[in-house]
C-alpha positions, -999 to +999 in steps of 0.1 A: -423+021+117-398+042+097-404+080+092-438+070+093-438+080+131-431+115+124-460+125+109-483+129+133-464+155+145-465+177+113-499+164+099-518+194+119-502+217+094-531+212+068-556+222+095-547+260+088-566+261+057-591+235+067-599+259+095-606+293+073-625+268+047-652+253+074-657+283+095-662+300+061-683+278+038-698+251+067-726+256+090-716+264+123-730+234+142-710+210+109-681+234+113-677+234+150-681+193+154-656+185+121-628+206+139-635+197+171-630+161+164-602+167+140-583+185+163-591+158+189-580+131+170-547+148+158-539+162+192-542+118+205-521+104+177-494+136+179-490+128+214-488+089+212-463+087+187-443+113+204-444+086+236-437+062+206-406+081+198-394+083+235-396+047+243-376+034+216-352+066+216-341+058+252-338+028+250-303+023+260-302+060+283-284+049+314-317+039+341-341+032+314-365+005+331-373-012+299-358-047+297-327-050+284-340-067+256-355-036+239-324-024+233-314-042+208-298-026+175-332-037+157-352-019+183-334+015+177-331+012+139-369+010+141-373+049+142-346+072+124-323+092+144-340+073+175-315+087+201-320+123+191-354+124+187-360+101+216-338+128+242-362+153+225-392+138+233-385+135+268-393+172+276-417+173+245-441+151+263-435+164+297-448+198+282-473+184+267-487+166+302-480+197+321-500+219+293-528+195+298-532+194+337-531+228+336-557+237+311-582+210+332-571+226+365-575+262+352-614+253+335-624+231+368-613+265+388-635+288+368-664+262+367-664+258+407-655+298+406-690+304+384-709+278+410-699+295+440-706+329+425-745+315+424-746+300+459-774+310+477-795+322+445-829+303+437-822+276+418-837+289+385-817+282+352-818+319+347-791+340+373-795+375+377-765+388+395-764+427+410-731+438+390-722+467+373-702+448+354-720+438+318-716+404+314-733+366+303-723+335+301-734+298+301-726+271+334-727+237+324-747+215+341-726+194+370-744+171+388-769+174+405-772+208+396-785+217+359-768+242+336-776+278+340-773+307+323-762+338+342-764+373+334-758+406+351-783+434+358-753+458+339-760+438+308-800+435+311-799+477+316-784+481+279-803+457+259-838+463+250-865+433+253-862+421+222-823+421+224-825+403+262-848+374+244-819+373+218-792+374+246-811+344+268-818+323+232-779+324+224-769+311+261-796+283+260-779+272+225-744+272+247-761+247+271-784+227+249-750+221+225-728+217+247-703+237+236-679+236+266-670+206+257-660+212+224-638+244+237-622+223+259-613+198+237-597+221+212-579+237+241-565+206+252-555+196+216-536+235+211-515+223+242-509+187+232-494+202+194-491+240+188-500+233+149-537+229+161-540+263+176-557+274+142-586+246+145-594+259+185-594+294+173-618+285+147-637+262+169-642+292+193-657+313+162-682+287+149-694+277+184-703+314+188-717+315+151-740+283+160-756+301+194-759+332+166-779+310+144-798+291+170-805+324+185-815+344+153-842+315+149-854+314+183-860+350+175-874+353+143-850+385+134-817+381+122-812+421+126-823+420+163-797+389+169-772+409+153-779+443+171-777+424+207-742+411+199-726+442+186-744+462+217-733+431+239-695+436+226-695+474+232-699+475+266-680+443+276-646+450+283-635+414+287-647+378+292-660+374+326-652+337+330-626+327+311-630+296+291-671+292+296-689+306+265-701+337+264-725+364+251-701+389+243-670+362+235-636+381+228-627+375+194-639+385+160-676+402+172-675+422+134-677+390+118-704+373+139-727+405+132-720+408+093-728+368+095-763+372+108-770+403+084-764+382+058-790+352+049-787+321+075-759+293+060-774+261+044-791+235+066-778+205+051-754+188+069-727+184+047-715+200+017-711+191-019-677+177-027-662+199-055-673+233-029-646+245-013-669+232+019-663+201+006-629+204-001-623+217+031-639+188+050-625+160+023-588+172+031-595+177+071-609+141+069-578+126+050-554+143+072-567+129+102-571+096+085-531+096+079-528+106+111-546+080+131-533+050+104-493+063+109-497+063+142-513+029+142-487+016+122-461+031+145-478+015+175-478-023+158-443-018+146-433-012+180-450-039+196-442-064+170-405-056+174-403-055+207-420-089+212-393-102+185-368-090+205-378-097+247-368-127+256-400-147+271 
């Protein structure tokens, strides 16, 4: 197992530039699935070889419940500096799980907050609600009811017809793509390893730039698409539902407009390899490929020497 352990851990590092290459040179729906899943399968192999790390670090901690067995000095000379880093990654882990319950609890809350908000509205998967706050946002579907979109009369006053089909087109690309999903899981992964916070950042841009686009199409103008976000950001002072995408999502609104009064990005699913697209997705992929065989390796390591040294 050796070193080998470790890198899981640090491996999320080369998802800083990976993230400013793909939300740059990809398309948004590419961009938005490759860091999605990288981050996902980073965040799972960071946090298994950190429970890795724990169980052979404690090994001989007074109370351990591992057989006494798996303490033997070939157990802990499996992973350097195994006491150390296995007292460390006792409150490492308990962070991470804490982190994690939290961010579940905290989107479950604003979910059944958004349903509750609609209770008693016609079951339409448009909801107009009487605010004079300016707001929109997507619901997710949760059985048995479908997703909705839901918008406030504040929002519909300041945008023009064209700019409201804009506005509806970009929430329906929220729900058809399912894009909570992919927030949450780059959430999740952010808490599990603070390295990753760059690809959930970046995630939240290009989920945005992919309702743009799907948008933009829907409407045939790129300008009017453009016009309804900037008006959109304006007048929203922040994100009504924390956590569910959004019309006017917090974040980098400038870039999102100069993006759709530009040409739309290439259709093609994935880039050339000598792009910097390419490059971009070739070093994401072997980073997470390093990540997921270390921490394999780690994982059979482990099991093989602790077989060899339990008595049966």
């Amino acid at each position: 197992m050796g070193v080998f352990v470790f890198l899981p851990l640090v491996l999320p590092l080369t998802a800083w530039p990976v993230a400013r290459l793909a939300e740059q040179h990809l398309h948004p729906r590419s961009a938005t699935r490759l860091l999605a899943g990288v981050a996902a399968v980073l965040a799972v192999c960071s946090t298994l070889c950190l429970g890795l790390i724990m169980v052979v670090g404690t090994a001989q901690l007074p109370g351990n419940p591992l057989p006494d067995g798996w303490s033997d000095p070939e157990v802990r000379a499996a992973v350097p500096y195994d006491e150390i880093a296995g007292r460390a990654a006792i409150p490492a882990l308990a962070a991470v799980a804490v982190a994690g319950v939290r961010t579940l609890r905290r989107h479950l809350r604003v979910r059944r907050r958004a349903a509750r908000a609609l209770a008693g509205l016609p079951g339409s998967r448009v909801a107009v609600l009487p605010d004079g706050a300016p707001y929109a946002y997507a619901l997710p579907a949760r059985r048995p009811r479908p997703g909705r979109i839901v918008v406030s009369t504040a929002m519909l006053a300041q945008l023009d017809s064209p700019e409201r089909r804009a506005l509806f087109a970009h929430e329906r690309a929220h729900l058809a793509g399912r894009h909570h999903r992919y927030l949450l899981a780059v959430q999740l992964a952010a808490r599990a390893n603070p390295f990753l916070l760059p690809l959930r950042t970046a995630t939240e841009f290009c989920t945005e730039r992919w309702a743009d686009e799907e948008a933009a199409q829907a409407v045939g103008d790129r300008r009017v698409t453009a016009r309804a976000v900037g008006k959109a950001a304006l007048i929203t002072r922040h994100a009504p539902m924390a956590g569910l995408a959004s019309f006017a999502a917090p974040g980098p609104v400038p870039r999102r407009v100069a993006a759709l009064l530009r040409s739309g990005p290439p259709v093609r699913g994935w880039p050339p390899a000598l792009t910097p697209a390419g490059i971009a997705t070739l070093v994401a992929a072997a980073g997470t490929l390093a990540s997921a065989l270390s921490s394999v390796n780690a994982t059979v390591a482990l099991f093989l020497v602790l077989q060899a040294a339990t008595p049966l």
